[in-house]
N, C-alpha and C positions, 0 to 999 in steps of 0.2 A: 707739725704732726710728725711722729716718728717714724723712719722707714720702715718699719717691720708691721705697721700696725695698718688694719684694713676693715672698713667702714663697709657697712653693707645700710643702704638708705631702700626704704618703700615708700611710694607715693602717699597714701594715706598717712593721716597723723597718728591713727588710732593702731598701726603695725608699724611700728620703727628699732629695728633689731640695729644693736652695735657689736659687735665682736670687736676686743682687740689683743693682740696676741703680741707680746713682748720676747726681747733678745731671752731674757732668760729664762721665761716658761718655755717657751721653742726648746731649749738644749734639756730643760727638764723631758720635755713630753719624748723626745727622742731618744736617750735613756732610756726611759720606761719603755718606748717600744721595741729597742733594743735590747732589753732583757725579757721582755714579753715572747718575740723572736727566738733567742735561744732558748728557754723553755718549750716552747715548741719547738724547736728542733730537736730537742734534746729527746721529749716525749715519741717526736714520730722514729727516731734512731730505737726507741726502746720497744716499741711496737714492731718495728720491723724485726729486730732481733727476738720479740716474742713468737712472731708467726714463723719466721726462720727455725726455730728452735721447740716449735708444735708442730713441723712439719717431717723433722724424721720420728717423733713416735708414730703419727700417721702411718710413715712407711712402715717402721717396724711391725704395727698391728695387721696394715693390708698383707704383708710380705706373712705374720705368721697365718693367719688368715685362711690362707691362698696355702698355706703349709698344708694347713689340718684338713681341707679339702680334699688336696693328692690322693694325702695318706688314707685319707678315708675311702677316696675313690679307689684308691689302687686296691686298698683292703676288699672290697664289695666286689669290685673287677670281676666277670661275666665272661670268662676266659674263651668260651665254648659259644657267645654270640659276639665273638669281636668281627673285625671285619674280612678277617681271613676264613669266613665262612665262605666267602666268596671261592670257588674253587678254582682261581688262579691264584695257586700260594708258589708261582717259581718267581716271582718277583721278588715275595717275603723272602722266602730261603736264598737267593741270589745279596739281599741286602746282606742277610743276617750273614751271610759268608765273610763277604765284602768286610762286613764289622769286623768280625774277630780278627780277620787278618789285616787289617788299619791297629788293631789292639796291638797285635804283635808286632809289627813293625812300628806302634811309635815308640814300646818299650824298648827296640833296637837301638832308635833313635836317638834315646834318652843315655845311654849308655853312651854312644857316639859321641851325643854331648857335651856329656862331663867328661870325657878321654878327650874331648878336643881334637876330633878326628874329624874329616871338612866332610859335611853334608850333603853338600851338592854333588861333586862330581871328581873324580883323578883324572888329572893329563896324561899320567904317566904311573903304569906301576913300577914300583920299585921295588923287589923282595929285600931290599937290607932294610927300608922303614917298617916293615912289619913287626909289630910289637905281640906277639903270642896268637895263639889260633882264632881267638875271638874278631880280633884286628883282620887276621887274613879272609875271614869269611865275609867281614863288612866292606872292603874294596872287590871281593871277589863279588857280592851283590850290585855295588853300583856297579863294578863293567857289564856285568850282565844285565841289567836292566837299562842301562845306556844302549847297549850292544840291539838286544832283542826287546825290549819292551816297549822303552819308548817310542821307535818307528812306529809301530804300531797304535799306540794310543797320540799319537800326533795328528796321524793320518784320520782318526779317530773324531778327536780333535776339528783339525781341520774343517771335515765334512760337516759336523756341526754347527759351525761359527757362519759358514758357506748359508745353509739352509738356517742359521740365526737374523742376516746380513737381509737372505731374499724374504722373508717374513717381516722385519722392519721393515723394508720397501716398498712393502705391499699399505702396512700401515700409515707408514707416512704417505703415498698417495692416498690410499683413502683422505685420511687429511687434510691434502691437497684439496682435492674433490669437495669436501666440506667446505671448506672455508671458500671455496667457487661459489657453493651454494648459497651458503650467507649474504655474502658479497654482493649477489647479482638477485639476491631476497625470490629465486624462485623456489614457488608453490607450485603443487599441482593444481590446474583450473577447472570447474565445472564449463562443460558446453551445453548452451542453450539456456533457456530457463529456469527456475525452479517450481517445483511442483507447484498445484493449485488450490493454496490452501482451502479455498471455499470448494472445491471439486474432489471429493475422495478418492475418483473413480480414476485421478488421476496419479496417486500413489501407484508404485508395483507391489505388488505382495510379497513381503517378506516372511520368511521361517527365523524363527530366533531359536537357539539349540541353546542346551542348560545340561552338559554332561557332569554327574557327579556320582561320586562313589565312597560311602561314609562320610560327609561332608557334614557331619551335627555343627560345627560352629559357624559356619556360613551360610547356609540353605535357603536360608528365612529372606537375609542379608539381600542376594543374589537373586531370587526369583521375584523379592522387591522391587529390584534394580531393574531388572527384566520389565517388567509390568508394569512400570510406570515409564517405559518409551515414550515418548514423543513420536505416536503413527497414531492414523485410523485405526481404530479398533476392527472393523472389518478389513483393512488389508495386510495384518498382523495374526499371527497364531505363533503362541510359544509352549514350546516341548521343553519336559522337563524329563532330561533322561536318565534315569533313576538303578543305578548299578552297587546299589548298596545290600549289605550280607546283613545287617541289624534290622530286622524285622520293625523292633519299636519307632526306630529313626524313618523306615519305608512309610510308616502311616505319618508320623509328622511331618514327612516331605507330602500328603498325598492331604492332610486335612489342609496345608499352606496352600497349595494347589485348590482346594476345593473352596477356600476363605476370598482365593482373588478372582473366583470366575464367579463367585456371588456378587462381586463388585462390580460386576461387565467384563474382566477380562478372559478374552478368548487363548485360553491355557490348557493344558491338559499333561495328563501324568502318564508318562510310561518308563516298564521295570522290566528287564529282562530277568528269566527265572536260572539262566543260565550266562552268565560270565565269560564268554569266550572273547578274545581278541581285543581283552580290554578297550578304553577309549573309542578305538577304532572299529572295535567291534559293535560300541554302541551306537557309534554315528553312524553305518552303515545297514543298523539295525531298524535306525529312524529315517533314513532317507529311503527304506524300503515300503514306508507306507504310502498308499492311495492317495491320498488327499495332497500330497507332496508336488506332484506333477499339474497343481493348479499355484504355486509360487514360483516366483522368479529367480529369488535371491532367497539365499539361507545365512545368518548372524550365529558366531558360534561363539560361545562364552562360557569361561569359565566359573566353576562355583563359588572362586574367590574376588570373581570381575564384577565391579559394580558401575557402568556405563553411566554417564550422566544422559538425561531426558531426551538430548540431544542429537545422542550418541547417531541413531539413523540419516536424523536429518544431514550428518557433516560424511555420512560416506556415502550411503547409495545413490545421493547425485554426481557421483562420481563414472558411475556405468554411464550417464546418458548420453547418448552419442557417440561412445567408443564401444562397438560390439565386441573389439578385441582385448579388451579387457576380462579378467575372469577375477581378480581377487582385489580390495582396498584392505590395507591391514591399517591401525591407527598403534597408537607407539601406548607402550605402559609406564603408569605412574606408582608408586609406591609409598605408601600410607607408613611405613615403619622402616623409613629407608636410616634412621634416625636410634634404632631403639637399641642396638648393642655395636661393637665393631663389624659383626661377621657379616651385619646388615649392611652397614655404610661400605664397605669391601663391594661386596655383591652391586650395590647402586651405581658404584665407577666403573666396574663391568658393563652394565647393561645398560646404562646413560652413554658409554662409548659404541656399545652394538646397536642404540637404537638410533640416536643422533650422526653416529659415523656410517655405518655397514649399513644400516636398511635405508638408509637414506640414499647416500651415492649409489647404492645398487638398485634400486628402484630409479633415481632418475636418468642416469645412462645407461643404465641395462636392462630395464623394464623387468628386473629380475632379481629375487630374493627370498629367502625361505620362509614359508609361514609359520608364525609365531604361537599356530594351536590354539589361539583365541581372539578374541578383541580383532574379528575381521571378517569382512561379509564377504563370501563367493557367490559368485555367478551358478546358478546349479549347473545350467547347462556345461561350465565349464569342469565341473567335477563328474557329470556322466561321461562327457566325451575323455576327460584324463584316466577314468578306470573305476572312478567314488573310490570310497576309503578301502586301503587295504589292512588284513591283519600282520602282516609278513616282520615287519619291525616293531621295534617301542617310538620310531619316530615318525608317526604316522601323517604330523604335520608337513615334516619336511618330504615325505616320500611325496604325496597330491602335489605339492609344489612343482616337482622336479618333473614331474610326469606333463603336469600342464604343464608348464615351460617348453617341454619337449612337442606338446600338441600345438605352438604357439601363441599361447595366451599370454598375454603382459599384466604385469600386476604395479599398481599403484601404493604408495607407501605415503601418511598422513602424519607427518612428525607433530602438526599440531592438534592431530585429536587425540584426549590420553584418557587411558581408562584407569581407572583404580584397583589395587592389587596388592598383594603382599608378599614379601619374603620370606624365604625361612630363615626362622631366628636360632634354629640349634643346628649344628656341625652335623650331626648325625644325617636331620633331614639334606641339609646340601650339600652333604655329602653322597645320598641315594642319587639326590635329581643331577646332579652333576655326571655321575656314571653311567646316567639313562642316556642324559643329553648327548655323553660323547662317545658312547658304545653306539647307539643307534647311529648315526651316520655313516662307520662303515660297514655296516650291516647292510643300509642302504647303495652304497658307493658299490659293496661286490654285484647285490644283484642290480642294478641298475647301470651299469657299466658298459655292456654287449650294448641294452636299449640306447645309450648315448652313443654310442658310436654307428650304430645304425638308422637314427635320427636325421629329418629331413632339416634340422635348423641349422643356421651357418657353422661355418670352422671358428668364427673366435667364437661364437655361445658355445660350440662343444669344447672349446678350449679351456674358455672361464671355469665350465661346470667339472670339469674331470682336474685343471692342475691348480685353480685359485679356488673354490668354492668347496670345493672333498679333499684334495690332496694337501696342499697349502696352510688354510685353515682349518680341519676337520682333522688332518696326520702328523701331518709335519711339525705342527704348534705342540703339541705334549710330546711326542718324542722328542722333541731337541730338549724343551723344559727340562724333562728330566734328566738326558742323558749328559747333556752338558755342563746341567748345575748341580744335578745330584751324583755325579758318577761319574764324571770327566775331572771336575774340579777339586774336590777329595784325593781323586788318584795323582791327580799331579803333584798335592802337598808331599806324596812322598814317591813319586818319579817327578824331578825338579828340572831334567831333560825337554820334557813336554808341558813348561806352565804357560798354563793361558796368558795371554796381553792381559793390563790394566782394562781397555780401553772394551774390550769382551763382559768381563765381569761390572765393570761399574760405567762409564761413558754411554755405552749404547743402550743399557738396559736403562737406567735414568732416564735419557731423554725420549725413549717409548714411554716409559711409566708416565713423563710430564704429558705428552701426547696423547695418552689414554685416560688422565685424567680432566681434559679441557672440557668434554661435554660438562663437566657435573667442579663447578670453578670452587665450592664450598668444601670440596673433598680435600684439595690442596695440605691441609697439615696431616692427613693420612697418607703421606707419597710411598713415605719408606714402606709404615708397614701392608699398603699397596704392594709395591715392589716383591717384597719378599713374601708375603703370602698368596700370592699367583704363582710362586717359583716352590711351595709347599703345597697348592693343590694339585701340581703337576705328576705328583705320584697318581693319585687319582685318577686322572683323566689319561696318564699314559695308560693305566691298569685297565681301563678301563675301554679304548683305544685298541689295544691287543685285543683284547674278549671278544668287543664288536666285528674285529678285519677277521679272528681266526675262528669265530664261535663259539668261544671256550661257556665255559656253564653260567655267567650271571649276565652275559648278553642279552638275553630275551625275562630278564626279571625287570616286571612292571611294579614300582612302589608309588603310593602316593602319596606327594607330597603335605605333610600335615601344617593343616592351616591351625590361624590362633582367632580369628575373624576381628583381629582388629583394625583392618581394614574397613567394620564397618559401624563404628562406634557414633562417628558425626552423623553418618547416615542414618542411625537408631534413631537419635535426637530430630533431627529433619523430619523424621517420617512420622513418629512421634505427632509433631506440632500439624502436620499434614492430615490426621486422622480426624474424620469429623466426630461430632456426639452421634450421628443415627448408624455409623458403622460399628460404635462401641455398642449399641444395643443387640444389635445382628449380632457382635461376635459375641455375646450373651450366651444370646438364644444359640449360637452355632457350638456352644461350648458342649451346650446339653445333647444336641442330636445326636443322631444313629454312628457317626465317624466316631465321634466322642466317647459316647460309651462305649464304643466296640476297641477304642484303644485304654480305657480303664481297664477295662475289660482284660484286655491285654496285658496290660501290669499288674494283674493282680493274677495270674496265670503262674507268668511267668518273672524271674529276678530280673532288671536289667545286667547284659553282662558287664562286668567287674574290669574296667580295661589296666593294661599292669599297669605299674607305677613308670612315669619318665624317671631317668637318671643319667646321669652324666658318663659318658663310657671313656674304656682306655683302647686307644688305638696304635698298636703294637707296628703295625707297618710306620708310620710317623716317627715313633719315638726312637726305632731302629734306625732311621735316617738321620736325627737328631744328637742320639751319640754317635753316627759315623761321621757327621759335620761338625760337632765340638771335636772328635778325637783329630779330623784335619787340620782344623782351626790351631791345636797346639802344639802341631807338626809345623803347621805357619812357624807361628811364634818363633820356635825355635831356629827357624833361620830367618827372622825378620823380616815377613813377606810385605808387610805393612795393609797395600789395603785387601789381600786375600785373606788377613788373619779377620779384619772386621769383617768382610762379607760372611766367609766361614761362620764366626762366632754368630753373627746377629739371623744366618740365615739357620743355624741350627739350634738356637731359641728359639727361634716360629716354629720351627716343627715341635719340638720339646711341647709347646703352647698348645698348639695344635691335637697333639697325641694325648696328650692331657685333657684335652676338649675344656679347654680353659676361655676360647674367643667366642663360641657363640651365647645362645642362652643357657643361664646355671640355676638348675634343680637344687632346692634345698636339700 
């Protein structure tokens, strides 16, 4: 038998396969797969280089794309509702200064340039190297600005990196703290038992609150969500509190209301005819009724919060046994955290405020700001702190601080999460972001005296007055801005005063990795993480000022517009939950007296016309954006390396930005 040659035997007679494979078919057949081989190699090299090669007209088209939008947007631009309506324009006017004179002196610069005159700095003047008047005025600049400028912006400087250094450290222990928590897998506990399911009588009675205010694409969504809790129906009553100016929308929220208490549930509608004190005005308007002072606990939720069934069951046995408790807040989840970048941004934000801040401060400090929804108070603990006040736009956080001050501890539930949504356009997160951080030192002035005359220890007045208001609330957008928007520029051309490497990219990095760990899926968004926190800091500085000095858009309440798709699955769910005898009722409930009286009502009157969305230009941004390219090429020119990337890439976000190019885009 030949050695190459291989028998294959099966026991039966009736299956006897022989293969046999000779020296020279072998070199045949490997051959052939060797040229079968390079053919396919040769193909996937041609494929590669096809997608290679379909991938910049891709660019080209997105790049013209993205053109013809500018141009268009810039053309339609709404000069008279940009954002400088806001009547703090000494920031706008301080940039636009700032611009022209970066303009001017890089054209100096350029000049320098090509005269081959040194950039940086003279040792030494020497009047015989002066080379004609132009010459002598450009050493006479650098000693002057060595001389007097630079100290100053050092100094400047300095102070900032100071208060950059103790805001990372603050961060990083939070951190700390976290990862203790994980570590050591503590929860908060219930004490004692759990209610008795077969005894109703053993539930407490809750208020659930349903504040909303134009709220058409949610309404339905949220008062569903509502109404299908997980409680006795007699120790449940849900308020739906109704602060909407569209008449036709008030009966739709009011027939929704009247559809679910035909179901059995105990619900009911109230609308204020008057609008004062927004939010706070409404909850204060509802915790004014009779029948209030027979619950216990009140649930307050938003119109875009859709609470899973369980939602009660996992907090209010959280009170029992601790009197001293007054608030469980549960953490929020986000339905669209996925749907553009502006969203996925926002997600690393607030996946690090809920997992890091309300976490570590709820378990070592029994102390944390409330989240305005998605958390049940103690009432007794909101009569004794004051109930709601009108006095600020942050009405959540003001209750908080107040009870804290009364000493009330409050509990934080990282694993109960509610559902909720983003805003998907710039415009909107842009409003809610100036609410969020003007209100706090609105809050901090008048509440200041009260903290320091407070009977709770020295480190809670400490926490509350230099880590929880000053720290976090002040300190975080002023340096944002001053250091990267206006320290870092100015240095490109006073080169006396430049920041470290380890300022600009080192420490800002490993926060950004830091802040992004709650949410591990964010990771390939670091950068432009990074750099658009350092672009909404115009924002929230502006914003920052208005609150501490009062200036005119500090007490502007907007609401945030929803898109309700947050509540799309829950359609479907609830959908499949609808029996056939409810479909006949809502038949019959179609035709009744609400019914016609709101046909009725459309046929009166037009529905109003709301404007069209459109994409706006934001002139504060874009001003920042060429004062950051025009630094960026003052870089260049003397070879800063990584200040010319930071520069360049941090003033394309703004560019982007100003453009309203990262959120949601309006045809």
């Amino acid at each position: 038998m030949a050695p190459s040659s291989v028998i294959v035997t099966i026991d039966k007679s009736s299956n006897i396969s022989l293969v046999e494979l000779n020296d020279s078919d072998t070199s045949v057949f490997l051959e052939k797969q060797k040229t079968a081989s390079t053919k396919q190699f040769s193909w996937t090299l041609l494929l590669k280089a096809h997608k290679f090669l379909c991938f910049f007209p891709w660019i080209a088209m997105g790049f013209s794309k993205t053109l013809i939008s500018v141009k268009k947007r810039i053309a339609l631009a709404d000069n008279g509702r940009d954002e400088v309506q806001y009547k703090e324009r000494l920031i706008y006017r301080f940039i636009r200064v700032f611009l022209a004179i970066s303009i001017i002196a890089l054209f100096l610069e350029f000049i320098a340039y090509y005269q081959k005159w040194d950039l940086n700095f003279i040792h030494e003047f020497n009047p015989t190297n002066v080379m004609g008047l132009l010459h002598w005025s450009y050493m006479g600049w650098i000693l002057f600005r060595a001389e007097y400028i630079a100290p100053s912006v050092m100094m400047l400087s300095q102070f900032c990196v100071v208060l950059f250094m103790i805001q990372s450290l603050d961060r990083f222990v939070l951190g700390i703290g976290c990862f203790w928590i994980k570590f050591k897998n503590i929860k908060p506990k219930i004490d004692g038992e759990s209610y008795d399911i077969e005894d109703a009588s053993s539930f407490p009675m809750v208020l659930v609150q349903i504040p909303m205010c134009n709220e058409r694409e949610v309404y339905q969504q949220s008062i569903g969500s509502a109404c299908q809790l997980d409680w006795p129906k007699d120790r449940i009553l849900i308020q739906v509190l109704d602060d909407s100016s569209d008449e036709l929308l008030q009966i739709l929220i009011r027939n929704e209301v009247n559809s679910w208490r035909e179901k059995g549930v105990n619900i009911i509608y109230r609308h204020r005819f008057i609008r004062t004190g927004y939010k706070a005005g409404n909850l204060h308007s509802a915790m004014s009724c009779d029948y209030v002072k027979d619950y216990e606990f009140v649930a307050i939720l938003d119109a875009d919060f859709q609470p899973n069934p369980d939602f009660l069951q996992l907090t209010v046995p959280h009170f029992k046994g601790k009197p001293d408790v007054g608030l469980v807040q549960a953490r929020w989840s986000f339905v669209n955290k996925d749907e553009n970048l502006l969203t996925r941004l926002q997600n690393i934000n607030l996946c690090f405020h809920f997992e890091v801040e309300q976490q570590v401060n709820g378990h070592f400090l029994g102390f944390f700001g409330f989240n305005g929804t998605a958390g049940v108070w103690r009432i007794k603990a909101l009569e004794e702190s004051g109930g709601w006040l009108e006095r600020t736009t942050v009405e959540d956080m003001d209750i908080a601080v107040r009870a804290h001050l009364n000493g009330w501890r409050f509990v934080y539930l990282n694993d109960v999460k509610v559902l909720c949504e983003l805003p998907e356009s710039y415009e909107a997160y842009k409003k809610q972001q100036h609410r969020w951080h003007s209100g706090p030192m609105q809050l901090f002035r008048l509440c200041l005296p009260a903290i320091l005359k407070s009977k709770i220890s020295k480190w809670k007045k400490a926490n509350l007055i230099f880590l929880f208001f000053l720290l976090r609330k002040l300190i975080l957008p002023f340096y944002s801005f001053t250091l990267f928007c206006v320290i870092l520029p100015l240095t490109m051309f006073i080169p006396e005063a430049e920041l470290p490497i380890w300022v600009i990219c080192y420490v800002p990095v490993t926060m950004s990795i830091l802040n992004i760990l709650p949410a591990p899926k964010a990771f390939p968004f670091l950068m432009p993480y990074l750099l658009f926190e350092n672009t909404m800091s115009v924002t929230k500085f502006n914003a920052m000022v208005s609150g501490l000095f009062q200036l005119g858009s500090a007490y502007e309440w907007v609401v945030t517009k929803k898109t309700g798709r947050s509540s799309e699955s829950d359609l479907l769910a609830f959908a499949e939950r609808e029996s056939k005898s409810f479909s006949e009722d809502k038949i019959q409930r179609r035709l009744s007296e609400s019914g016609l009286e709101m046909l009725g009502k459309l046929k009166e009157q037009e529905a109003p016309v709301e404007p069209k969305k459109k994409n706006r230009i934001y002139r504060k941004e874009l001003a920042l954006a060429f004062l950051l390219l025009t630094a960026a090429t003052r870089s260049l020119l003397s070879a800063h390396g990584i200040h010319f990337y930071f520069l360049l890439f941090q003033g394309l976000s703004f560019l982007v930005v100003g453009l309203d190019l990262i959120g949601e885009q309006v045809a």
